[in-house]
C-alpha positions as CSV (number, residue, x, y, z in Angstrom):
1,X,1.1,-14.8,-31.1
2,X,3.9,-13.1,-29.2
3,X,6.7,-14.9,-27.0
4,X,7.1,-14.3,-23.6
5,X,9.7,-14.7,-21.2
6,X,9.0,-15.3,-17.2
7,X,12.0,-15.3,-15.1
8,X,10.3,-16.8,-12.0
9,X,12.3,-17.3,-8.8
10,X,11.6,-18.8,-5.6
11,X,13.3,-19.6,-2.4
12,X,14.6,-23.1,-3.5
13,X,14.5,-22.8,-7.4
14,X,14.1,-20.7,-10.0
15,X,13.0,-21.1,-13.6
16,X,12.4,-19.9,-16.8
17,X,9.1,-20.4,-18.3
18,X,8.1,-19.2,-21.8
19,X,4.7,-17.6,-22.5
20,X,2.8,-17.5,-25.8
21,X,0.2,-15.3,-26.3
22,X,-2.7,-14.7,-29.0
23,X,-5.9,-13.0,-28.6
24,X,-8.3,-16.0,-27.2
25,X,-4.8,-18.2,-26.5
26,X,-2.5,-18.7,-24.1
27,X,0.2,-21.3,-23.8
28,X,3.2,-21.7,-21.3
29,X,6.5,-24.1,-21.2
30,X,9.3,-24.6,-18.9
31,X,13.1,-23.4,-20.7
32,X,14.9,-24.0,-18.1
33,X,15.1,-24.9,-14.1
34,X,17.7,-24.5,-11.9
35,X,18.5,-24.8,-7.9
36,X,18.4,-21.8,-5.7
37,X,20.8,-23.1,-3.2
38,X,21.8,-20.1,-0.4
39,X,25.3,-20.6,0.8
40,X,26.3,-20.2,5.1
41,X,29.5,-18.4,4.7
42,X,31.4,-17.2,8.0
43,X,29.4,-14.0,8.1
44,X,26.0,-15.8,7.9
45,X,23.5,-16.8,5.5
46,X,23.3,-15.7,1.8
47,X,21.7,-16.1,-1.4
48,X,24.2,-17.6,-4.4
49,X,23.0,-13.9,-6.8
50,X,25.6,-15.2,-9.4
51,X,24.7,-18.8,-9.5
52,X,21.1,-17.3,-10.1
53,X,22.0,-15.0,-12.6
54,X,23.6,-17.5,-14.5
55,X,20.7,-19.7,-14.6
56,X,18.9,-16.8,-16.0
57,X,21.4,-16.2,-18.5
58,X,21.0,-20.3,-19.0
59,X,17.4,-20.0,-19.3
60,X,17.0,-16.9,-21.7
61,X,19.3,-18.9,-24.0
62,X,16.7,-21.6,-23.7
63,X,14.5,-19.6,-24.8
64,X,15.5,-18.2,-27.8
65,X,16.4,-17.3,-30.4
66,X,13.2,-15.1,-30.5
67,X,11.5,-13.4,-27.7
68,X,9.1,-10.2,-27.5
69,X,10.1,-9.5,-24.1
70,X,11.8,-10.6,-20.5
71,X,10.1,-9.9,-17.0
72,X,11.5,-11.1,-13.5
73,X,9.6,-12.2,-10.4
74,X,11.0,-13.2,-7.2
75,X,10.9,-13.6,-3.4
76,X,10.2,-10.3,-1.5
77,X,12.3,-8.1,0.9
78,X,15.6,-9.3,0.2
79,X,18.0,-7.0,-2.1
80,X,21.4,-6.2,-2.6
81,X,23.9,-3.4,-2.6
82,X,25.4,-1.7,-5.1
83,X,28.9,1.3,-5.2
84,X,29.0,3.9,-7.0
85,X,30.4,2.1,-10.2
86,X,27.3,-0.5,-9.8
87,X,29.8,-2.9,-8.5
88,X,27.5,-5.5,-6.3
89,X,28.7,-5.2,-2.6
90,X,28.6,-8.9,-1.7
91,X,26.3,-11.4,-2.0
92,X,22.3,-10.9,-0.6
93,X,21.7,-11.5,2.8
94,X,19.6,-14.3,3.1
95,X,15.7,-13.5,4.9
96,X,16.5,-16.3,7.2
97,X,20.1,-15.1,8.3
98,X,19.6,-14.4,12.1
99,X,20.9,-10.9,11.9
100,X,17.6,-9.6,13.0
101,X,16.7,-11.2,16.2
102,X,16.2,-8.4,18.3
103,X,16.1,-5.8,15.9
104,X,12.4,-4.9,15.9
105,X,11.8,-3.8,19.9
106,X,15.0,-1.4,18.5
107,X,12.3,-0.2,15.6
108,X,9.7,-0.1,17.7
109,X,11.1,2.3,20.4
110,X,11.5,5.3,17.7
111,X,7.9,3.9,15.8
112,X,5.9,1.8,18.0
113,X,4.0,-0.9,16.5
114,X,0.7,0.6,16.0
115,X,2.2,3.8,14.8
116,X,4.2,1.7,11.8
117,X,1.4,-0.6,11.0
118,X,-1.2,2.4,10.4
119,X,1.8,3.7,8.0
120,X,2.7,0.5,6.0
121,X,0.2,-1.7,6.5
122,X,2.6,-4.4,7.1
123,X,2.6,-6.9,9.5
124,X,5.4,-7.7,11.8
125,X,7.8,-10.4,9.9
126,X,11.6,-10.0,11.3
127,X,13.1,-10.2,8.3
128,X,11.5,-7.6,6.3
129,X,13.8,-4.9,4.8
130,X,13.1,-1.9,7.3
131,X,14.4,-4.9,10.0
132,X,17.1,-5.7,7.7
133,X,18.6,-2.3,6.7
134,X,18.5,-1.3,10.8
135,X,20.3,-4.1,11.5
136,X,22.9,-3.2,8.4
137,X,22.8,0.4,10.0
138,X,26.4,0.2,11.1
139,X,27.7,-2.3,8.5
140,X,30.7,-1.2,6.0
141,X,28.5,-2.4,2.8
142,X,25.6,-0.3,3.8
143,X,28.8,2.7,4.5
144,X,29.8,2.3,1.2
145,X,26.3,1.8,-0.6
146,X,25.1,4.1,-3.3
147,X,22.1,1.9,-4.7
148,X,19.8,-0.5,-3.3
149,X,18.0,-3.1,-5.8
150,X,15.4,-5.8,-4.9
151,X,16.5,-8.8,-6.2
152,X,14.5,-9.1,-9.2
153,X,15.4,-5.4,-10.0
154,X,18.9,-6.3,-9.4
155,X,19.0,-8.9,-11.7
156,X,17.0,-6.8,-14.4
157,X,19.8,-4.0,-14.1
158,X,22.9,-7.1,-14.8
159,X,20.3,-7.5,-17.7
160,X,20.0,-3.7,-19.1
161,X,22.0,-1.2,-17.2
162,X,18.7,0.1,-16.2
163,X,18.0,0.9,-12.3
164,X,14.0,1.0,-11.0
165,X,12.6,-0.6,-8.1
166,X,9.3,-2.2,-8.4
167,X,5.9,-1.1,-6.4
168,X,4.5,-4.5,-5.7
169,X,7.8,-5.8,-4.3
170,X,9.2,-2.1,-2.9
171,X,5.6,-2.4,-0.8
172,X,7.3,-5.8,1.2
173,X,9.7,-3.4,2.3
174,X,7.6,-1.8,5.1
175,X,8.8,1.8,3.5
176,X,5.6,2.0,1.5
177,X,2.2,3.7,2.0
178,X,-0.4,1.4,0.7
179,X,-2.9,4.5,0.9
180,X,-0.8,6.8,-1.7
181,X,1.1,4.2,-3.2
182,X,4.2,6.1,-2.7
183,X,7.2,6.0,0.0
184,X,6.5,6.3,3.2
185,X,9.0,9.3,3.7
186,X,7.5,9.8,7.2
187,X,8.5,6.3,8.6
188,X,12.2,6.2,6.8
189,X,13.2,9.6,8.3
190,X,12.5,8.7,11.7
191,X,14.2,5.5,11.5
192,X,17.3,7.1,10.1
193,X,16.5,5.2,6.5
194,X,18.2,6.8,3.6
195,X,14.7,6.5,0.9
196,X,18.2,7.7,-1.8
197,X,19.5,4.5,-1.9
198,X,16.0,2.7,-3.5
199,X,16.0,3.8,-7.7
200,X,13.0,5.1,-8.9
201,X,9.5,3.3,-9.0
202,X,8.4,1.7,-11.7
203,X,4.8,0.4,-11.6
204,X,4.1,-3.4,-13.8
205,X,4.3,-2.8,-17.0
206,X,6.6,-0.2,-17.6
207,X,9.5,-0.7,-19.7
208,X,12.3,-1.6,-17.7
209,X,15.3,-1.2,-20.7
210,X,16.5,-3.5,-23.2
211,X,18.7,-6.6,-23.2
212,X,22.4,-5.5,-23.2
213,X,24.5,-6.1,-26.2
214,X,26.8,-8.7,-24.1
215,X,23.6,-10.2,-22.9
216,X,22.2,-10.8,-26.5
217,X,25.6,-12.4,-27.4
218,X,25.8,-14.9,-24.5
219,X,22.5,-16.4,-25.1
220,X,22.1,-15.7,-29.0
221,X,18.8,-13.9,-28.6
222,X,18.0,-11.8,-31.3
223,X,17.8,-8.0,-30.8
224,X,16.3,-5.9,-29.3
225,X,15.0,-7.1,-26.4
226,X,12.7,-5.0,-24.2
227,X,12.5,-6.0,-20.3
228,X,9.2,-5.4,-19.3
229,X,8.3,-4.3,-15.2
230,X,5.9,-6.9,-14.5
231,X,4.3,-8.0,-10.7
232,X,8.2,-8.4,-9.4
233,X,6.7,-9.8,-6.1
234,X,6.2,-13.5,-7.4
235,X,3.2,-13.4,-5.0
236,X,1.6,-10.4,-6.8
237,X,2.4,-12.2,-10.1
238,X,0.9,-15.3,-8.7
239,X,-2.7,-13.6,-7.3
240,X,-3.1,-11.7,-10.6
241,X,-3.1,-15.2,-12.6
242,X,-6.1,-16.2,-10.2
243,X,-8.3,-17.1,-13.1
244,X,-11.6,-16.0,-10.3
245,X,-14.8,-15.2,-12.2
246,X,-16.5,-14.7,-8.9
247,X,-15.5,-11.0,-7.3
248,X,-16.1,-13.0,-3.9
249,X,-12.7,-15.2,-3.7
250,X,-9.8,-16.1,-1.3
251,X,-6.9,-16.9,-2.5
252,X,-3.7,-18.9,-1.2
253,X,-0.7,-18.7,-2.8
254,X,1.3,-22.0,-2.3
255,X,5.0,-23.0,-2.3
256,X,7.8,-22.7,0.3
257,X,5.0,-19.9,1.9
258,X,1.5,-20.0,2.0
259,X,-0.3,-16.7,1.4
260,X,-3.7,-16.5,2.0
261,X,-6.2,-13.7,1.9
262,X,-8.1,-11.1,0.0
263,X,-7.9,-8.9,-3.1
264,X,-9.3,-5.6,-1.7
265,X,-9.4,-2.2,-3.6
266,X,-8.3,-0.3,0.0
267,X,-5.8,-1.4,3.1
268,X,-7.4,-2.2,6.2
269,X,-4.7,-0.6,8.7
270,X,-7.1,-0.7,11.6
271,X,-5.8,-2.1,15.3
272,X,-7.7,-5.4,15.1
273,X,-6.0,-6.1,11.5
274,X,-2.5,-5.6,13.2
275,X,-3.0,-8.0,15.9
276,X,-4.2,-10.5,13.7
277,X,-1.3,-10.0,11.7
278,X,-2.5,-9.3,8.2
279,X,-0.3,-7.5,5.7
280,X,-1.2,-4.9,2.8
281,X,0.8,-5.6,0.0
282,X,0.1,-3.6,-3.4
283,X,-0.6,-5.3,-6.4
284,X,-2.2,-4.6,-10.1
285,X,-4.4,-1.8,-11.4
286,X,-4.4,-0.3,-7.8
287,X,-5.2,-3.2,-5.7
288,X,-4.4,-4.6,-2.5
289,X,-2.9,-8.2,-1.3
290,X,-4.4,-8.3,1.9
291,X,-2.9,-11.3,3.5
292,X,-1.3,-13.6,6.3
293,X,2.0,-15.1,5.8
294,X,1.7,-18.8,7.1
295,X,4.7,-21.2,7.1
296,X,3.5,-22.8,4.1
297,X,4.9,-26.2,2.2
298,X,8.8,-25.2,4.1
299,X,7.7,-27.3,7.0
300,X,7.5,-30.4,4.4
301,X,10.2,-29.9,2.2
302,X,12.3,-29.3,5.3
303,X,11.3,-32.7,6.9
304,X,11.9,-34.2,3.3
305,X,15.3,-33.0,3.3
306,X,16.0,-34.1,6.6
307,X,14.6,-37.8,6.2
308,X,17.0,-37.6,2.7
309,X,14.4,-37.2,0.1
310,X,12.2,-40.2,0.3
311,X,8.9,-40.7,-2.9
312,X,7.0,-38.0,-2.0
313,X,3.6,-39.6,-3.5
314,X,4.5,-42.2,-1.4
315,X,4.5,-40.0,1.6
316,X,1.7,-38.6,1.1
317,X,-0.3,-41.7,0.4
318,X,0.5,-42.9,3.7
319,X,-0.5,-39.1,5.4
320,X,-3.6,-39.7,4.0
321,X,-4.4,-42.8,5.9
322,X,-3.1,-41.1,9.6
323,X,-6.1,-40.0,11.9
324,X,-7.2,-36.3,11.0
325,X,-6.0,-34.0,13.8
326,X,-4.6,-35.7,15.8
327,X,-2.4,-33.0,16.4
328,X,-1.3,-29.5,15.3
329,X,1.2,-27.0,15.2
330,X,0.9,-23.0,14.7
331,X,1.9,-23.0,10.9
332,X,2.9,-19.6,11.4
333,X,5.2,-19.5,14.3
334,X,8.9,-18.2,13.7
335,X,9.8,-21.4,15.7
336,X,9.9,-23.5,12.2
337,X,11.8,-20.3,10.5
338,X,15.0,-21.3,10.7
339,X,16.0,-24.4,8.6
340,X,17.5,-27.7,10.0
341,X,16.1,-30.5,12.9
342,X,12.2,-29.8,11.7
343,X,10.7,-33.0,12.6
344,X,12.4,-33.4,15.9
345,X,11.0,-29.2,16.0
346,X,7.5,-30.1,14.9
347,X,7.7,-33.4,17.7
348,X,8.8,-31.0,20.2
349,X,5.8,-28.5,19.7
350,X,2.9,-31.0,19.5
351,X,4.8,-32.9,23.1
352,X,5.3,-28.9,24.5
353,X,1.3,-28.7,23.9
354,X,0.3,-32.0,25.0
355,X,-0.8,-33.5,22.0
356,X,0.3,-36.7,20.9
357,X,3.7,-36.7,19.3
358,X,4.0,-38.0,15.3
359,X,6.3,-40.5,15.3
360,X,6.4,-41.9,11.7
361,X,7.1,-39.9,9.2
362,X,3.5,-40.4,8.0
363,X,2.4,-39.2,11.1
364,X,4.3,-36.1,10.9
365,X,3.4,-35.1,6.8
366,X,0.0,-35.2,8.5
367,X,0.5,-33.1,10.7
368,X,2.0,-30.7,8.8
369,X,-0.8,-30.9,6.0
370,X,-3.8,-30.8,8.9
371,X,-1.9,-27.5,10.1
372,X,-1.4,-25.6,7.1
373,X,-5.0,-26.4,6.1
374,X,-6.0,-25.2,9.4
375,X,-3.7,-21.9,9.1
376,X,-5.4,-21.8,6.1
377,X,-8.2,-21.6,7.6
378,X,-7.9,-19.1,10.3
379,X,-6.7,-16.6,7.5
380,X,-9.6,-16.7,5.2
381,X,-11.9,-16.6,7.7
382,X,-10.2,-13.7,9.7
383,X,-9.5,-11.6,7.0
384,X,-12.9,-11.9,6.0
385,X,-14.4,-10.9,8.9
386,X,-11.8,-8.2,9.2
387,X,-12.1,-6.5,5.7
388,X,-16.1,-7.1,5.8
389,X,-15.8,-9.3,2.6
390,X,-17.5,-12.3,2.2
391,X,-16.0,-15.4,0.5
392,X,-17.9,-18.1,-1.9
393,X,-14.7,-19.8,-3.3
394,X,-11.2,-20.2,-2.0
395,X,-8.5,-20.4,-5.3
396,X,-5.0,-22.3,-4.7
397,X,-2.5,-21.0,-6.3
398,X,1.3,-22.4,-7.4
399,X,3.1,-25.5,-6.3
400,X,0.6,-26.8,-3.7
401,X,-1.8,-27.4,-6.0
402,X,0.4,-30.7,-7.0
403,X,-1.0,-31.7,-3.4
404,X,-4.5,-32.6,-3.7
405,X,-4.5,-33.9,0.6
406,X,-3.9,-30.4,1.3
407,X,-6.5,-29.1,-1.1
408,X,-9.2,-31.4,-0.4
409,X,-7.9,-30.5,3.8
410,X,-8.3,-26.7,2.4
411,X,-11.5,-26.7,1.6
412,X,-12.9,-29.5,4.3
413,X,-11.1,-26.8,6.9
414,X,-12.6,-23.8,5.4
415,X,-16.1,-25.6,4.3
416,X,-15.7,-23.8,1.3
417,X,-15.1,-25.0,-2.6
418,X,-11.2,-25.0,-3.4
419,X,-10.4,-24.2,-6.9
420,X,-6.9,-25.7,-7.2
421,X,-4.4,-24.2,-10.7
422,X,-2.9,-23.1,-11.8
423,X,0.7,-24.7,-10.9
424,X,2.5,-22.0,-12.4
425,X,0.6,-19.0,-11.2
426,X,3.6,-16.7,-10.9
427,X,5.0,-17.0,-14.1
428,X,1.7,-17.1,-16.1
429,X,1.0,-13.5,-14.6
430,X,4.6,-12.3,-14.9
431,X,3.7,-13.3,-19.1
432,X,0.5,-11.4,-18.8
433,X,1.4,-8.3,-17.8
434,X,3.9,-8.1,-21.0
435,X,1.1,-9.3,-22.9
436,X,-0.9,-6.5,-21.4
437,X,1.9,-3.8,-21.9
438,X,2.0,-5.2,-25.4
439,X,-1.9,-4.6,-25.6
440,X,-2.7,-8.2,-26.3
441,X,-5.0,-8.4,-23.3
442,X,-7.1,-6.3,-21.5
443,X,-7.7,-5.7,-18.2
444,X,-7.4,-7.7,-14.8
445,X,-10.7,-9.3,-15.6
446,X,-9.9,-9.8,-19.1
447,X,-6.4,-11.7,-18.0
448,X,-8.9,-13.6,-15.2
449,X,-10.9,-15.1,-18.0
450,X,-8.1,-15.8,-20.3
451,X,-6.7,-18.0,-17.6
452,X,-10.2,-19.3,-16.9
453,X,-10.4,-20.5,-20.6
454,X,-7.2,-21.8,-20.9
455,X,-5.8,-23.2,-17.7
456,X,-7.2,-26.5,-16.1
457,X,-8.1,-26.7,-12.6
458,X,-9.5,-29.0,-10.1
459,X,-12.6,-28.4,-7.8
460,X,-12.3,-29.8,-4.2
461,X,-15.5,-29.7,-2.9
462,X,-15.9,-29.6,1.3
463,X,-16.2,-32.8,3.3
464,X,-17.6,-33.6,6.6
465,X,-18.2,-31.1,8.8
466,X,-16.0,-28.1,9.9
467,X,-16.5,-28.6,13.9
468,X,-13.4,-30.8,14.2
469,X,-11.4,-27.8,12.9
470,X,-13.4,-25.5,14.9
471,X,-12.3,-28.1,18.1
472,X,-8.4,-28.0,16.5
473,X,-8.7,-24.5,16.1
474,X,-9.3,-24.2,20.0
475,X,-7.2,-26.8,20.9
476,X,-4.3,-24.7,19.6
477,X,-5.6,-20.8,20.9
478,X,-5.4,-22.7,24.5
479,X,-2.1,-23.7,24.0
């Protein structure tokens, strides 16, 4: 057995989960949790990077004393800046700061949309990087920069000293060709994109440097400690701990987003694909995440926030008993981006489509859950059609699986099984792929069934028929 640690971050926590893993075994428990709480300072929106760092630091000690390795998965696209001397330039610019509004019909005069999609493979969110850095064009911290790091590889470089940018997360940039794998030099030259600032890539599970001597002090690990390069994309950590015997699957990865879609072995860059605003992410042993973002569980905990954190079981127990569809909202429409005001924001869209407006707080968690199984919905079955791949078996991934309405709504949406686990997807492949640079487990497949074996799920088999979503699904197109 070897000991594992997965530095797992999201967009409203992060945590620090500890793997062990033997050849038929596989065992995980939680170190340490913390808040991911981004701060609105005077210049705009940003993420608290030291706050985080310390609950790293917080959870490594946690840990301890003994650990075989460290890997770090995170939210995509956002990063931060670094001098000359590796001095951080500020804290991170938070993905929902409103610096791009605007900024993409500035991107798309020099590279028009088709042009950029058939290069990246990305679909059009306003806050990924190539948005962000052209709005940064003229900024003094982008001036003084010598270094980019993603935030996962910024935080592994406080850790070592050791500067690489990861290919799973470097591909959410919309700077990488999902065809070669590589930088999309092309694109970055015409948009005036200096590809000098990004370190070198790394690919998952390649060594990423060893625990700095102040770092074993300060949370009494004993050394060395290697950092291992795992899926740095939490998502691409997530879809690889899919524990999917059956080649034909969907997955959706659950949490503040949903992603749902395909594990393909090529991109689909065609015209059709960018309309329907699917993405090509890379993820292990040469695959694709071919996906939509959708809204996902945000809409929720933003409404829970609002109506100061009420029981959620309690919440949901009385969703369950609201009318099905009684009314909708586009799960993936930047409308609900911003944070604040989202129930009066979800009101306002079902009264600006003239659908009955949720009242009760009931009425509106049902909404939200009938949406996002309906966006879940749309995806699957789109990017099926799309990338010609048929689907026997949808598999939720992460923090929505706690949800069984939504699950069960899943699958009744998509008339399809819903396999729901596990909880802690991200962090149970960020541990496998340092068990597999430690040559404890095999391949993808061989990670696949080691989950299988060892993880529970739940099976949510389809109920009633799918024409009411087919009649939601048309109620919203009109809109």
């Amino acid at each position: 057995m070897k000991t594992y640690a997965a530095v797992d971050l999201g967009a409203s926590s992060g945590r620090v989960m500890v793997g062990r893993v033997g050849p038929d075994s596989l065992e995980l428990a939680e170190a340490h949790r913390f808040p991911n709480r981004p701060v609105r300072t005077p210049e705009g929106l940003r993420w608290d990077i030291l706050a985080l760092y310390a609950g790293v630091l917080d959870g490594l000690r946690a840990a301890g004393p003994v650990l075989d390795s460290v890997g770090i998965d995170s939210w995509a696209v956002d990063y931060g800046l670094l001098d000359t001397d590796g001095a951080l330039l500020g804290n991170p610019v938070h993905y929902r700061d409103p610096r791009t509004e605007g900024i993409a019909e500035k991107v798309w005069a020099t590279v028009p949309p088709g042009e950029l999609y058939a290069s990246t493979g990305l679909q059009y969110a306003p806050f990924n990087t190539l948005y962000q850095l052209t709005a940064a064009r003229d900024s003094a911290q982008l001036a003084y920069a010598d270094r980019l790091l993603l935030i996962p590889d910024l935080l592994s470089y406080w850790l070592t000293g050791e500067q690489g940018t990861e290919l799973t997360n470097a591909s959410t940039t919309q700077l990488i060709d999902p065809r070669t794998r590589d930088w999309s030099y092309d694109i970055a030259s015409r948009l005036g994109i200096d590809l000098g600032l990004f370190a070198p890539l790394r690919q998952p599970g390649d060594p990423a440097g060893v625990l700095r001597a102040e770092v074993l002090e300060e949370t009494g690990l004993s050394g060395p400690v290697p950092v291992t390069a795992v899926g740095s994309h939490d998502t691409a950590s997530a879809v690889a701990a899919v524990p999917a015997v059956e080649e034909r699957f969907a997955f959706i990865c659950t949490g503040t987003w949903s992603l749902a879609g395909l594990e393909l072995d090529a991109p689909v860059l065609g015209e059709a694909s960018r309309a329907a605003n699917f993405t090509n992410e890379l993820g292990l042993d040469g695959t694709v995440r071919y996906l939509r973002n959708i809204m996902g569980l945000w809409l929720l905990q933003e409404c829970v926030r609002a109506w100061g954190e009420p029981e959620l079981g309690e919440l949901l127990r009385a969703a369950a008993g609201v009318p099905a569809l009684r009314s909708v909202v586009d799960a993936g429409d930047a409308v609900f981006l911003a944070p604040g005001r989202m129930p009066e924001r979800i009101a306002d869209a079902c009264r600006g489509s003239g659908q009955p407006v949720p009242e009760s707080r009931a009425e509106i968690t049902r909404c939200i859950l009938d949406s996002l199984a309906l966006a879940h919905r749309r995806a699957v079955d789109e990017a099926r059609v799309l990338a010609d791949h048929p689907v026997d078996v949808v598999h939720i991934v992460g923090g929505g699986t706690r949800n069984a309405l939504l699950c069960q709504l899943t699958a009744d949406a998509c008339g399809l099984p819903v396999v729901a686990g596990p909880t802690e997807a991200a962090a149970l492949g960020n541990v496998l792929v340092q068990a597999r640079a430690h040559g404890l487990v095999g391949d993808l497949a061989g990670m696949r069934g080691l989950l299988a074996r060892t993880q529970p799920s739940t099976r949510y088999e389809p109920q009633g028929d799918t024409a009411r979503w087919r009649a939601a699904e048309a109620r919203l197109a009109a809109r």
